[in-house]
N, CA, C and O atoms as a Maestro MAE file, in Angstrom:
{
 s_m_m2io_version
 :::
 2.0.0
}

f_m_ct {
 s_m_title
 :::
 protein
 m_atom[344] {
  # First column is atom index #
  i_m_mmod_type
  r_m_x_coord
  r_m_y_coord
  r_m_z_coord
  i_m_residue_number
  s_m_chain_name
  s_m_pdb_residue_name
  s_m_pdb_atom_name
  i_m_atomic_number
  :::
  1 25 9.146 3.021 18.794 1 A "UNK " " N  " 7
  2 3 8.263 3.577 17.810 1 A "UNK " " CA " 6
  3 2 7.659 2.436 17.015 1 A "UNK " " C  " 6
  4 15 8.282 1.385 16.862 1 A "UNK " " O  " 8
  5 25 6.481 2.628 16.521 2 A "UNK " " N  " 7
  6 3 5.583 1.336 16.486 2 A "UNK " " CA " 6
  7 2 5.268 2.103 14.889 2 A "UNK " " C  " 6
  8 15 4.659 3.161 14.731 2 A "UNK " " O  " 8
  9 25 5.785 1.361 13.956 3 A "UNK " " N  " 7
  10 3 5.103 1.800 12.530 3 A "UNK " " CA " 6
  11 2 3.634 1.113 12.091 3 A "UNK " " C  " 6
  12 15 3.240 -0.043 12.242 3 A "UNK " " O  " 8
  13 25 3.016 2.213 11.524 4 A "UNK " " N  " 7
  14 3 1.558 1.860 11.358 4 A "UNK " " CA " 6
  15 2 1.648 1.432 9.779 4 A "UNK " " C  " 6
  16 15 2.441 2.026 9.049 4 A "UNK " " O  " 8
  17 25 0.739 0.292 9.230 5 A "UNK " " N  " 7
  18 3 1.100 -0.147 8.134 5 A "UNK " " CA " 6
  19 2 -0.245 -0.120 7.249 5 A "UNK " " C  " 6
  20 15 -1.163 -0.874 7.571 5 A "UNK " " O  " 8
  21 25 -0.393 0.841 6.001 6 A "UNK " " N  " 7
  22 3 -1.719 1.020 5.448 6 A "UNK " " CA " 6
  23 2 -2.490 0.012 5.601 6 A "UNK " " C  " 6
  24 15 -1.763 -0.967 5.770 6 A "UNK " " O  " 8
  25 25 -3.437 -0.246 5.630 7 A "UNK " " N  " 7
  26 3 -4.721 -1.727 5.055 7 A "UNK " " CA " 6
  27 2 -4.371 -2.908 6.262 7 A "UNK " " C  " 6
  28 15 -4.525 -4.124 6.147 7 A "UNK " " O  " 8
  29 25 -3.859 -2.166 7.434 8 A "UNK " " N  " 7
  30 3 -3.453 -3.630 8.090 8 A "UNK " " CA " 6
  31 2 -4.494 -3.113 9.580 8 A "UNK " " C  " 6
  32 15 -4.428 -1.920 9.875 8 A "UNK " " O  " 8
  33 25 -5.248 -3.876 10.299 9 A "UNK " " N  " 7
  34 3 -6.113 -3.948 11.399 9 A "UNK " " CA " 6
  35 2 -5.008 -2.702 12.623 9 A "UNK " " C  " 6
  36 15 -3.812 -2.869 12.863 9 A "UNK " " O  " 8
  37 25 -5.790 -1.687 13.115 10 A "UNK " " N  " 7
  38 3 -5.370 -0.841 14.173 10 A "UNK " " CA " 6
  39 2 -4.541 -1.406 15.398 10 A "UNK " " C  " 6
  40 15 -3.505 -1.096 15.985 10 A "UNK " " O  " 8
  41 25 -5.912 -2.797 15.531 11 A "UNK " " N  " 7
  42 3 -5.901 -3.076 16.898 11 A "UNK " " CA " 6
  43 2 -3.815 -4.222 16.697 11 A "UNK " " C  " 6
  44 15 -2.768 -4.281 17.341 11 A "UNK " " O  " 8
  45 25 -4.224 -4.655 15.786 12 A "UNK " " N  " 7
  46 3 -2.922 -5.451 15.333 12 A "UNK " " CA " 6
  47 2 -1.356 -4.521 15.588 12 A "UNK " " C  " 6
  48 15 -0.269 -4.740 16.123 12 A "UNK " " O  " 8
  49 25 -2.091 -3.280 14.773 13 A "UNK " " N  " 7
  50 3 -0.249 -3.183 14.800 13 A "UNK " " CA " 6
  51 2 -0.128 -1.510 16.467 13 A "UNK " " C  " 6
  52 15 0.743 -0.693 16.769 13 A "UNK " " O  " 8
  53 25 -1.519 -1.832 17.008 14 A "UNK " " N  " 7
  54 3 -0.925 -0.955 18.333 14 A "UNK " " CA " 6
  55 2 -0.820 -1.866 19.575 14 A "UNK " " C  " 6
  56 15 -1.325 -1.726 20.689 14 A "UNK " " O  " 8
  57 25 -0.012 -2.856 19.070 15 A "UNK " " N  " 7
  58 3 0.047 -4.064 20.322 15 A "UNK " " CA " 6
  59 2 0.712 -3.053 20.998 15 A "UNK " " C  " 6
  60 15 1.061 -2.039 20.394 15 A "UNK " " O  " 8
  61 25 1.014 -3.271 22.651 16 A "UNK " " N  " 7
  62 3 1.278 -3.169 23.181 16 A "UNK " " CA " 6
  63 2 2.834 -3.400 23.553 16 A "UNK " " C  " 6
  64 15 3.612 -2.692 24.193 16 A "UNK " " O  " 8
  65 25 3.069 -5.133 22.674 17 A "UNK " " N  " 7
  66 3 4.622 -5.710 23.292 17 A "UNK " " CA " 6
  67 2 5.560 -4.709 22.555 17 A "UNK " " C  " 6
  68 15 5.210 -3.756 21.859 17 A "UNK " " O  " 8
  69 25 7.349 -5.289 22.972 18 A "UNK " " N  " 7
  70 3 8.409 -4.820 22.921 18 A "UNK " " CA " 6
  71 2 8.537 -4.944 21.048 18 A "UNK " " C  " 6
  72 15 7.976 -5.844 20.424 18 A "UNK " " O  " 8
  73 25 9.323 -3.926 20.434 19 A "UNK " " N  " 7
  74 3 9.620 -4.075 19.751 19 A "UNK " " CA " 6
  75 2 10.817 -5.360 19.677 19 A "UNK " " C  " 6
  76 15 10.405 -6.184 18.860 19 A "UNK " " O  " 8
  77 25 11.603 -5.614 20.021 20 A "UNK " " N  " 7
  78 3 13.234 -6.162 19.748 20 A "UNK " " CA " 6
  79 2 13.145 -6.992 21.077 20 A "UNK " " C  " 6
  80 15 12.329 -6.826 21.983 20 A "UNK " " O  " 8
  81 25 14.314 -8.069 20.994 21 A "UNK " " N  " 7
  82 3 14.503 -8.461 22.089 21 A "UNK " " CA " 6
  83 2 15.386 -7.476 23.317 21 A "UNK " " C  " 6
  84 15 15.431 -7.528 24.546 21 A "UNK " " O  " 8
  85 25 16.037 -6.578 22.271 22 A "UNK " " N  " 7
  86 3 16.711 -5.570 23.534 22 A "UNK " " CA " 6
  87 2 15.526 -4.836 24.570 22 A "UNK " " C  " 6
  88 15 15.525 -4.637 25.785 22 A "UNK " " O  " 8
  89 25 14.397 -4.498 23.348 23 A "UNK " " N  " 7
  90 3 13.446 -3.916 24.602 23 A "UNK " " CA " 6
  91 2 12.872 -4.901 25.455 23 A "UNK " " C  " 6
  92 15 12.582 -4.417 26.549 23 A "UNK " " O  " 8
  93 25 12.598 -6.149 25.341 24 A "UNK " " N  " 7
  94 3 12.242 -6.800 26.016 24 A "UNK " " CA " 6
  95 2 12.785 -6.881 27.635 24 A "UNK " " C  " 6
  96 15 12.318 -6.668 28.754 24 A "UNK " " O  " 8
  97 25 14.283 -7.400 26.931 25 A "UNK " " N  " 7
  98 3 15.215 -7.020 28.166 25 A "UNK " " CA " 6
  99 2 15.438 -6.229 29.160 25 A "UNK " " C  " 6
  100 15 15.760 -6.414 30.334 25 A "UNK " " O  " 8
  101 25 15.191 -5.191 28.435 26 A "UNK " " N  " 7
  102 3 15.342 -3.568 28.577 26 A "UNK " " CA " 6
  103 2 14.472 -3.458 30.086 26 A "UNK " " C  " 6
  104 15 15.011 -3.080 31.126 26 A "UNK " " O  " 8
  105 25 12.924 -3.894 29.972 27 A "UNK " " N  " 7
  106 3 12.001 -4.061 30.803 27 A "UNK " " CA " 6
  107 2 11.840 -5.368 31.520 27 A "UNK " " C  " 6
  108 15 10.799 -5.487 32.167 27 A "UNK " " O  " 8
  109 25 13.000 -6.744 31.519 28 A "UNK " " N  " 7
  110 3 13.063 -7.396 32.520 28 A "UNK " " CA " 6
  111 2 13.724 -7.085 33.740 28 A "UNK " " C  " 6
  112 15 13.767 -5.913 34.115 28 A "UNK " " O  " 8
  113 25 14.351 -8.192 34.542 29 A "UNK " " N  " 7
  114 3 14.812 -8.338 35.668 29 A "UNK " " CA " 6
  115 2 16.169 -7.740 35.649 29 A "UNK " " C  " 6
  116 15 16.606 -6.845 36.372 29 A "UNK " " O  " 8
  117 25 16.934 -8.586 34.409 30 A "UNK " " N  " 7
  118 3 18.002 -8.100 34.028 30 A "UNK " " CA " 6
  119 2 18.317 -7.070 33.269 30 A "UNK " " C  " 6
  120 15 19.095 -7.293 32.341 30 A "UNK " " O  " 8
  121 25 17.701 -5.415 33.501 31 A "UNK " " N  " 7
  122 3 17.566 -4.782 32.775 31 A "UNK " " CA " 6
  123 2 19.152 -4.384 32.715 31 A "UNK " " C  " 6
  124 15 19.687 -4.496 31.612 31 A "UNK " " O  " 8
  125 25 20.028 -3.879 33.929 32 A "UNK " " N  " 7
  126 3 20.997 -2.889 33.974 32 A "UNK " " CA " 6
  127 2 22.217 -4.118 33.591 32 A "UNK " " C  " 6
  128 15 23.322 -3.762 33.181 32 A "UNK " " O  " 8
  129 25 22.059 -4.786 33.676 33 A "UNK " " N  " 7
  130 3 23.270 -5.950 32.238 33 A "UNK " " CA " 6
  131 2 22.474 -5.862 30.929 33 A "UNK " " C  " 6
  132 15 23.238 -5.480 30.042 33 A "UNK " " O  " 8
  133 25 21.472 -6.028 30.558 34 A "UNK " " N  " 7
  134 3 21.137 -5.718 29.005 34 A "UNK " " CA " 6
  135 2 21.693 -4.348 28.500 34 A "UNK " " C  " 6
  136 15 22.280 -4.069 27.455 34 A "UNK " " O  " 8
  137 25 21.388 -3.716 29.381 35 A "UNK " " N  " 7
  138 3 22.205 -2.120 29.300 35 A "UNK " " CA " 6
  139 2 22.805 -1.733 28.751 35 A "UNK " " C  " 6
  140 15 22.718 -0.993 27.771 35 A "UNK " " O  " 8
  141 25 24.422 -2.642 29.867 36 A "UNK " " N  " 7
  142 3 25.505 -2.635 29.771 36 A "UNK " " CA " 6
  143 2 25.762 -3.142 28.658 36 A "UNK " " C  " 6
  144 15 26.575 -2.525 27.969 36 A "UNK " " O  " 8
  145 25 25.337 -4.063 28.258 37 A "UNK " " N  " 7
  146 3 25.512 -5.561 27.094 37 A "UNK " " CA " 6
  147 2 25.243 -4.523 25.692 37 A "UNK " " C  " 6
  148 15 25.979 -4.789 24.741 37 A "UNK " " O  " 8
  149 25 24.452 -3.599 25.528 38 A "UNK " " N  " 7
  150 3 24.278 -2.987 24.305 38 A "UNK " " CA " 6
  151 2 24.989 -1.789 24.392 38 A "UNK " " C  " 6
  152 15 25.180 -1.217 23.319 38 A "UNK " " O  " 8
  153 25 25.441 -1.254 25.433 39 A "UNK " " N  " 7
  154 3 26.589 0.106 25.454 39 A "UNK " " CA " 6
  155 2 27.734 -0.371 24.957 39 A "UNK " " C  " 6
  156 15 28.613 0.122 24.250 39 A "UNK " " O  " 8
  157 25 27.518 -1.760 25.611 40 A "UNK " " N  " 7
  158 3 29.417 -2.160 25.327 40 A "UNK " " CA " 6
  159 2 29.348 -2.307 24.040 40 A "UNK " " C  " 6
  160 15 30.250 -1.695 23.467 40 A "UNK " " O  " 8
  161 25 28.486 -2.996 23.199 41 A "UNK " " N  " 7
  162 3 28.108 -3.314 21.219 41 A "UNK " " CA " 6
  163 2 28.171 -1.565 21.010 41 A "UNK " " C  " 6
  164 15 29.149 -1.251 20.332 41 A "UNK " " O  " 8
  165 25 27.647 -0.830 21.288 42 A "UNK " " N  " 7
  166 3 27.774 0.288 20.775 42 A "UNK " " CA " 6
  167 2 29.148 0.918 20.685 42 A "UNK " " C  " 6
  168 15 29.426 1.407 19.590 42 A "UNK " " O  " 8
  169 25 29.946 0.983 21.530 43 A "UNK " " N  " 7
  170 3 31.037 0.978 22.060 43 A "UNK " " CA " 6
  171 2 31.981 0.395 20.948 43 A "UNK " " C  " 6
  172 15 32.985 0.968 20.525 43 A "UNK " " O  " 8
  173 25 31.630 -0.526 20.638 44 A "UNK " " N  " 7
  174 3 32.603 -1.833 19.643 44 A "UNK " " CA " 6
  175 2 32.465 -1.126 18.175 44 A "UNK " " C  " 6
  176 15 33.347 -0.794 17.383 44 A "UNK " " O  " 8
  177 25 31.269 -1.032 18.108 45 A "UNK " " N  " 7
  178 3 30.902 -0.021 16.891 45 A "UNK " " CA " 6
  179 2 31.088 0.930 16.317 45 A "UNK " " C  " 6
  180 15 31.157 1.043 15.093 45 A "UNK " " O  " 8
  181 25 31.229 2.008 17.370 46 A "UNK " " N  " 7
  182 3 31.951 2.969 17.792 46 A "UNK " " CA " 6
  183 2 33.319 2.991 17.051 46 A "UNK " " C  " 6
  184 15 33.699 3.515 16.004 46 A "UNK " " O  " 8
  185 25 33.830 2.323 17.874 47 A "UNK " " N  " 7
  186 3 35.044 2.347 17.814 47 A "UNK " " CA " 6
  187 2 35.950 1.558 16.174 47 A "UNK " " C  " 6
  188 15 36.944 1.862 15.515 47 A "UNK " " O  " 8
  189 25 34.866 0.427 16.110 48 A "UNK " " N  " 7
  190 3 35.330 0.286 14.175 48 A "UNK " " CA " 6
  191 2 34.833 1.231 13.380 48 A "UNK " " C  " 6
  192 15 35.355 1.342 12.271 48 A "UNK " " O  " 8
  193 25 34.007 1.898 13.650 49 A "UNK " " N  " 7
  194 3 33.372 3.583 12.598 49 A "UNK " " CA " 6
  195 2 35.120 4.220 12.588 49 A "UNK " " C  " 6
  196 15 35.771 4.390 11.557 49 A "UNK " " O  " 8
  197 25 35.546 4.454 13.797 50 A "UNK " " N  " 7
  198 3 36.581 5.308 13.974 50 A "UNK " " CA " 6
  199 2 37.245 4.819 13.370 50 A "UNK " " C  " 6
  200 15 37.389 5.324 12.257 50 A "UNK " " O  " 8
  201 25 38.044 3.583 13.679 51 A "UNK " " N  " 7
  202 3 39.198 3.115 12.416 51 A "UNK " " CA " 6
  203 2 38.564 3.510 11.169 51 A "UNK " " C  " 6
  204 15 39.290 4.218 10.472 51 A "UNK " " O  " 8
  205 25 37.467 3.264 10.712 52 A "UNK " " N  " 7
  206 3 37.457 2.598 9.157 52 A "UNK " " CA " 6
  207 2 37.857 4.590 8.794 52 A "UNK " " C  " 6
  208 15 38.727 4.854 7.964 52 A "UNK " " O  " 8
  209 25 37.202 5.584 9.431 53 A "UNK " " N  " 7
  210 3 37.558 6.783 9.130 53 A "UNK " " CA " 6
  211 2 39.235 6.866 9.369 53 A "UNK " " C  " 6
  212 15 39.772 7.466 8.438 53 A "UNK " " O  " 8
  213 25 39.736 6.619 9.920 54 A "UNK " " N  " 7
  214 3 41.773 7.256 10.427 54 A "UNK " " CA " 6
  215 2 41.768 6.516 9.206 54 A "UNK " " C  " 6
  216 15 41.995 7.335 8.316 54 A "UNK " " O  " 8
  217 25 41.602 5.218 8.652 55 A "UNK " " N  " 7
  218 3 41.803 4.902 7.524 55 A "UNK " " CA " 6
  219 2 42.124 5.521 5.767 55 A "UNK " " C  " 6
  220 15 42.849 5.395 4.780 55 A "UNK " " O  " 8
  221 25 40.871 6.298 6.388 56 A "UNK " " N  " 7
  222 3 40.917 7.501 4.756 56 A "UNK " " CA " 6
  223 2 39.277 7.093 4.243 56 A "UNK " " C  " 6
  224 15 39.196 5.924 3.865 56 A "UNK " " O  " 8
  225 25 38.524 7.551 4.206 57 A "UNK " " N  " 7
  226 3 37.554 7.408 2.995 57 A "UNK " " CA " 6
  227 2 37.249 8.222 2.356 57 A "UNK " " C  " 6
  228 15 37.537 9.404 2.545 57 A "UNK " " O  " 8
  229 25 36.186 7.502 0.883 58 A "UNK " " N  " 7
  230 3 35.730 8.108 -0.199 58 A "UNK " " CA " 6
  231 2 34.362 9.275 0.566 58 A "UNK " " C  " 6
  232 15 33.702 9.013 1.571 58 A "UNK " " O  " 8
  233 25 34.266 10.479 -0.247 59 A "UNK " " N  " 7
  234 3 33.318 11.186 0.448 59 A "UNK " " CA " 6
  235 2 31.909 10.751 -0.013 59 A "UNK " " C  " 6
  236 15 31.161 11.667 -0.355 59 A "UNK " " O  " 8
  237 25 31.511 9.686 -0.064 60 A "UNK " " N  " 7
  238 3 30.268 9.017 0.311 60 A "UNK " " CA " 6
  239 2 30.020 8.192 1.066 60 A "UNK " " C  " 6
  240 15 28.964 8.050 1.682 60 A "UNK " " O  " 8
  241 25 31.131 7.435 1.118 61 A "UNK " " N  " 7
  242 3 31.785 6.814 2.553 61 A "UNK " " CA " 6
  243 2 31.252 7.457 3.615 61 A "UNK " " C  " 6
  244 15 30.171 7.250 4.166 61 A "UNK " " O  " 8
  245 25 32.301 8.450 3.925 62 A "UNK " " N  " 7
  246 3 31.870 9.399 4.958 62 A "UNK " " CA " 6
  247 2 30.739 9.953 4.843 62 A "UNK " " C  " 6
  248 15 30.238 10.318 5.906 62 A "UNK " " O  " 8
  249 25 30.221 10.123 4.006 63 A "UNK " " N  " 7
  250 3 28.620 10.599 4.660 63 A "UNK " " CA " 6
  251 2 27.678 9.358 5.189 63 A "UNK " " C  " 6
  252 15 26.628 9.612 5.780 63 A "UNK " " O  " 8
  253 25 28.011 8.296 5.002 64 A "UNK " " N  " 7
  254 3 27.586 6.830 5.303 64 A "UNK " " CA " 6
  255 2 28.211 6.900 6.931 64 A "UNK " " C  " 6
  256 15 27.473 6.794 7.910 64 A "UNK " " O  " 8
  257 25 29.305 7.044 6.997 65 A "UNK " " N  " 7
  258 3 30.029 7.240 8.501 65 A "UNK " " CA " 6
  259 2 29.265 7.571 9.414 65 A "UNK " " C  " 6
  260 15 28.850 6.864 10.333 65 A "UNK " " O  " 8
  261 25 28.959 9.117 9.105 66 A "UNK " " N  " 7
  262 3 28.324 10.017 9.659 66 A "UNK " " CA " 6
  263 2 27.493 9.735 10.565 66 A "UNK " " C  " 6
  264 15 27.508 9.774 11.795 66 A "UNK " " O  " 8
  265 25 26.396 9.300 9.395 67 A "UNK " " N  " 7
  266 3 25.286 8.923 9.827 67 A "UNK " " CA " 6
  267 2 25.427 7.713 10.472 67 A "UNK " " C  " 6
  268 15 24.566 7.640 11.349 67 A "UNK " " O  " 8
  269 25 26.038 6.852 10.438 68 A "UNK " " N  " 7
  270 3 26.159 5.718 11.582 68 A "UNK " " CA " 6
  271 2 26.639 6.053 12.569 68 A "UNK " " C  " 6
  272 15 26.223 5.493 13.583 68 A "UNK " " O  " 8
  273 25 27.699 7.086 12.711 69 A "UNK " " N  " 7
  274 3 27.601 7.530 14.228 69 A "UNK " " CA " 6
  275 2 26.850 8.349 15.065 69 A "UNK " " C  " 6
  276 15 26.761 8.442 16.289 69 A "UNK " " O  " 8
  277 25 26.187 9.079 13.867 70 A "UNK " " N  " 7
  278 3 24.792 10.231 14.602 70 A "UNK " " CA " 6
  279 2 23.926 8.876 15.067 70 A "UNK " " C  " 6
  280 15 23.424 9.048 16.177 70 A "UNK " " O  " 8
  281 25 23.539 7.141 14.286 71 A "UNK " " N  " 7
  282 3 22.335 6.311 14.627 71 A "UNK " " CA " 6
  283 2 23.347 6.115 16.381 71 A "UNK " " C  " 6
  284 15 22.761 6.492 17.395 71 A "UNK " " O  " 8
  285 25 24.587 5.611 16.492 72 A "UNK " " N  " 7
  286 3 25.320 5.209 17.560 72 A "UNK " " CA " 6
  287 2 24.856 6.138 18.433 72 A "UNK " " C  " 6
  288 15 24.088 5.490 19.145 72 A "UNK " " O  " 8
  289 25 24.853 7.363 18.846 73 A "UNK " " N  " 7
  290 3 25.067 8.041 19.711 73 A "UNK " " CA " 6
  291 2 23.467 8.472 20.315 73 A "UNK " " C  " 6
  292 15 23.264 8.714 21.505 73 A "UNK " " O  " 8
  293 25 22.270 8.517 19.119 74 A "UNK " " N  " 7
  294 3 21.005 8.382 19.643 74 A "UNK " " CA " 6
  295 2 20.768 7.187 20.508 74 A "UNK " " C  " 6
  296 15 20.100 7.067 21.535 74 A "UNK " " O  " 8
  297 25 21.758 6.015 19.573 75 A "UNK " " N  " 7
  298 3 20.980 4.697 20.310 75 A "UNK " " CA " 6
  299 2 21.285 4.806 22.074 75 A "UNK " " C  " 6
  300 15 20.641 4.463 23.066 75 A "UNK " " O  " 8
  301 25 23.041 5.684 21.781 76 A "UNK " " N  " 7
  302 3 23.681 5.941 23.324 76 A "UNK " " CA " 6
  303 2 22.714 6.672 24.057 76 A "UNK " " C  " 6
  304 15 22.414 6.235 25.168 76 A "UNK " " O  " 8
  305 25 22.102 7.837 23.587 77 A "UNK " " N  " 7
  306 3 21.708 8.414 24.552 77 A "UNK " " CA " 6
  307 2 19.972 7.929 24.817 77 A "UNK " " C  " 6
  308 15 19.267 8.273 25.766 77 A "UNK " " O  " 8
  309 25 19.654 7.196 23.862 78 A "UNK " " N  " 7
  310 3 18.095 6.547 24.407 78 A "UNK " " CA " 6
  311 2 18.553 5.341 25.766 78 A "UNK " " C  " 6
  312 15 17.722 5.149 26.653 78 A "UNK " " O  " 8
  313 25 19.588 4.773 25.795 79 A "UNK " " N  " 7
  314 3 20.011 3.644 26.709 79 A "UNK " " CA " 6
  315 2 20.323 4.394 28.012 79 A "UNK " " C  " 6
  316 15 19.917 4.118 29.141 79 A "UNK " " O  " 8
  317 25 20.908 5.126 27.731 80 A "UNK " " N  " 7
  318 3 21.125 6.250 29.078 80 A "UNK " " CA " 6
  319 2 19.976 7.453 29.559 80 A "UNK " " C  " 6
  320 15 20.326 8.364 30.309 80 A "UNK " " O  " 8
  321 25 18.987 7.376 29.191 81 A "UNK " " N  " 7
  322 3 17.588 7.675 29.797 81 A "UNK " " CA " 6
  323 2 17.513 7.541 30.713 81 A "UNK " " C  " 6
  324 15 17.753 6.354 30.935 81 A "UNK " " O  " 8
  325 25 17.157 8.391 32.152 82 A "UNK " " N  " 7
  326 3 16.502 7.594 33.735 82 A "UNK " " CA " 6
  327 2 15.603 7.037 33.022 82 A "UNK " " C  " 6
  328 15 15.244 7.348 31.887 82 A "UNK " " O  " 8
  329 25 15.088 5.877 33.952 83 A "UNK " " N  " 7
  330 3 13.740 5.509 33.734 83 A "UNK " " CA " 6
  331 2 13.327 5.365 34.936 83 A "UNK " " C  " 6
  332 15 14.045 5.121 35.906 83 A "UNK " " O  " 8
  333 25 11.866 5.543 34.939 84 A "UNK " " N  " 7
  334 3 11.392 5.598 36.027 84 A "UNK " " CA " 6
  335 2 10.090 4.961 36.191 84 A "UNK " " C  " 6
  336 15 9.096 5.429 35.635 84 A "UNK " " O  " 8
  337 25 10.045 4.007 36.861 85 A "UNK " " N  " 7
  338 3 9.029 2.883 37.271 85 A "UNK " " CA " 6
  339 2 8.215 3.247 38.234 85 A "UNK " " C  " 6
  340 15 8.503 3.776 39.308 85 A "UNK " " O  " 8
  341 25 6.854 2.852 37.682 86 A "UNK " " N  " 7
  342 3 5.632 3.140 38.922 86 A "UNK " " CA " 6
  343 2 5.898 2.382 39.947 86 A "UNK " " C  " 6
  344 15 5.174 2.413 40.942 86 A "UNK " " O  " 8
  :::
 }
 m_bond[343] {
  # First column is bond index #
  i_m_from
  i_m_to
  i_m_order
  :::
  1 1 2 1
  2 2 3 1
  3 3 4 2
  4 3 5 1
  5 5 6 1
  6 6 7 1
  7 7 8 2
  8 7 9 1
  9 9 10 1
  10 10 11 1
  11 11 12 2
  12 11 13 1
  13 13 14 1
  14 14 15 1
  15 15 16 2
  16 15 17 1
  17 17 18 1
  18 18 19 1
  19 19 20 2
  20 19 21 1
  21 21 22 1
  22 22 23 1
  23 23 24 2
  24 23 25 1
  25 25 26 1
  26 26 27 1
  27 27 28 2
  28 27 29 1
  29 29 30 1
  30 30 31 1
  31 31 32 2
  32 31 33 1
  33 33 34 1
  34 34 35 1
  35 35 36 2
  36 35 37 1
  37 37 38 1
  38 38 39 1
  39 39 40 2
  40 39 41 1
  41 41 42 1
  42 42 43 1
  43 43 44 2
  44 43 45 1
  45 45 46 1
  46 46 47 1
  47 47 48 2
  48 47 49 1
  49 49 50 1
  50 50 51 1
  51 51 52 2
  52 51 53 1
  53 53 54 1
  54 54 55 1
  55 55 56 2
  56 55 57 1
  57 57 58 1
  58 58 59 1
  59 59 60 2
  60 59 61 1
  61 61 62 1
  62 62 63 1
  63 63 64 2
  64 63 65 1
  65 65 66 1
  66 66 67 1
  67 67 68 2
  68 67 69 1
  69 69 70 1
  70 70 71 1
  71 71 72 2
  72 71 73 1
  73 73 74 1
  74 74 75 1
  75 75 76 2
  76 75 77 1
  77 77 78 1
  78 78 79 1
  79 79 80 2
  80 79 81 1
  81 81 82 1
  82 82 83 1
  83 83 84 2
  84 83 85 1
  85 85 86 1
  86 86 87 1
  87 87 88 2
  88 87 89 1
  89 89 90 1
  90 90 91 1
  91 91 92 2
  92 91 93 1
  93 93 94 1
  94 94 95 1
  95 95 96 2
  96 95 97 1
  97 97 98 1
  98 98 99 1
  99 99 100 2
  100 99 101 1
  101 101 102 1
  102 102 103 1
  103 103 104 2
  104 103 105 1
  105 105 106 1
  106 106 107 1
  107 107 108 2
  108 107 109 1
  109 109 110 1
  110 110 111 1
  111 111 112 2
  112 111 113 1
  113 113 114 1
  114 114 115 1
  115 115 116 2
  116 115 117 1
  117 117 118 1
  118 118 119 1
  119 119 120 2
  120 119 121 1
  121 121 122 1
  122 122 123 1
  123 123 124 2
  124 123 125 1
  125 125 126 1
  126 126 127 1
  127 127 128 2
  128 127 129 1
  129 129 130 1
  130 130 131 1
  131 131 132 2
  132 131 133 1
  133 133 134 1
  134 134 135 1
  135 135 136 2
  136 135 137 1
  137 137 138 1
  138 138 139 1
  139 139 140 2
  140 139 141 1
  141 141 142 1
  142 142 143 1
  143 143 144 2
  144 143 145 1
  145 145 146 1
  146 146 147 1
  147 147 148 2
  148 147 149 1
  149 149 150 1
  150 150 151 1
  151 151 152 2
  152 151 153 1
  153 153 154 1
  154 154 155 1
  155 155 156 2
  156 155 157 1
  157 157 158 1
  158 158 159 1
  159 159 160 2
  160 159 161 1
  161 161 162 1
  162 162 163 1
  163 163 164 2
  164 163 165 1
  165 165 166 1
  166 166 167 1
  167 167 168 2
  168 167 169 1
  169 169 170 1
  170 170 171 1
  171 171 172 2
  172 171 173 1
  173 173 174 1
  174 174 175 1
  175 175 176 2
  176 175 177 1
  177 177 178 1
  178 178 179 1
  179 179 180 2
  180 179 181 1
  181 181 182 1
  182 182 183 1
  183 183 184 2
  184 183 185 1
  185 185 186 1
  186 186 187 1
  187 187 188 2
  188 187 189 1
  189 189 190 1
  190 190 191 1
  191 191 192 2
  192 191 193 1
  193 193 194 1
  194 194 195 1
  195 195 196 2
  196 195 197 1
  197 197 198 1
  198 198 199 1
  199 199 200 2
  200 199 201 1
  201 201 202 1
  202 202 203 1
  203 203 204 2
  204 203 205 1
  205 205 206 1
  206 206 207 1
  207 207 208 2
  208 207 209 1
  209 209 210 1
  210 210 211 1
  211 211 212 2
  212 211 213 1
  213 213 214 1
  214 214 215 1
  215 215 216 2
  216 215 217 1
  217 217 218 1
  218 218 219 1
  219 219 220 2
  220 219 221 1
  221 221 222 1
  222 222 223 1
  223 223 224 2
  224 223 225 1
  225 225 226 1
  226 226 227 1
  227 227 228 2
  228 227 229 1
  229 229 230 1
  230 230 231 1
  231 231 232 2
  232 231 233 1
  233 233 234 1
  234 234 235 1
  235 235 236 2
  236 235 237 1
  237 237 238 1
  238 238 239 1
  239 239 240 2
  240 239 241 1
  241 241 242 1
  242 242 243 1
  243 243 244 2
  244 243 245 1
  245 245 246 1
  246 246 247 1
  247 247 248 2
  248 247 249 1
  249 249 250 1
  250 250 251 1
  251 251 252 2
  252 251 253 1
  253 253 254 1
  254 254 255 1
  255 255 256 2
  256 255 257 1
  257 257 258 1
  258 258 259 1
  259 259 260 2
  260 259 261 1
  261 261 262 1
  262 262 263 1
  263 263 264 2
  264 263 265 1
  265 265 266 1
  266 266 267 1
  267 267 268 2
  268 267 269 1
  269 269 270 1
  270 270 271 1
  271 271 272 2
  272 271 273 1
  273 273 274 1
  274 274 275 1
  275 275 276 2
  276 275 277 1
  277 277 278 1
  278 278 279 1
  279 279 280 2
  280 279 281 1
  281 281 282 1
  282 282 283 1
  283 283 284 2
  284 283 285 1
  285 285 286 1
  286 286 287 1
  287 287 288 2
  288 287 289 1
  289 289 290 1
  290 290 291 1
  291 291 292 2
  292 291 293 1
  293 293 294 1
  294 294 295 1
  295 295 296 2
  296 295 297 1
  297 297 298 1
  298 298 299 1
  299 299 300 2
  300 299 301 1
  301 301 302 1
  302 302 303 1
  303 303 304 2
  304 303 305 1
  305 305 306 1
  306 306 307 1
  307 307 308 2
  308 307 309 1
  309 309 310 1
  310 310 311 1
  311 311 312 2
  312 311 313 1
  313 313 314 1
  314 314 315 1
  315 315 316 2
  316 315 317 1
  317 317 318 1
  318 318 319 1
  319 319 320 2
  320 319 321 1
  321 321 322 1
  322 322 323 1
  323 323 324 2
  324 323 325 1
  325 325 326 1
  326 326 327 1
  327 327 328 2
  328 327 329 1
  329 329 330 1
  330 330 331 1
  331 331 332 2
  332 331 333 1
  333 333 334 1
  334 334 335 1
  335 335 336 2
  336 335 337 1
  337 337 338 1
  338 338 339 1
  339 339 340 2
  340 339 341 1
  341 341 342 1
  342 342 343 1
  343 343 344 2
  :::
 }
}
C-alpha cells in the first residue's frame, strides 16, 4: 500500500518500486528463502507476544498485545498468498 501525501507530485509518490526491502526480495530470485526468513521473524515474535502474556499483564498491555498479534498474523497470512507470475 503506497500512501499518498497532500501537496506532494502524483507522479512521485505512484512509483512503481517495492515498498521495503522484504518486498523487494519478495519479487527476486530468492523469493521462497525471503519467505521463509520473515515467517521464521514472525514466528520469533509470535512467540515473545506469548510469553510476555503467560507472564500476566496490565489491561492496556493487553490491548497493545492484541493488536500485535492481529499485525503478526495479517503479516502471516499476506506471506502465505499464492502468487502467481505471468
Amino acid at each position: 500500500m503506497k500512501l499518498l501525501v497532500p501537496g506532494v507530485d502524483l507522479s512521485v509518490q505512484a512509483s512503481p518500486g517495492p515498498l521495503s526491502e522484504l518486498e523487494l526480495a519478495l519479487q527476486g530470485e530468492h523469493a521462497a528463502q525471503a519467505r521463509e526468513k520473515a515467517l521464521a521473524a514472525l514466528g520469533a515474535i509470535e512467540d515473545r507476544l506469548r510469553s510476555k502474556a503467560a507472564a500476566g499483564l496490565p489491561p492496556a498491555d493487553y490491548a497493545v498485545l492484541t493488536a500485535l498479534q492481529d499485525a503478526c498474523q495479517a503479516a502471516r497470512e499476506t506471506l502465505t498468498i499464492p502468487v502467481h507470475r505471468p
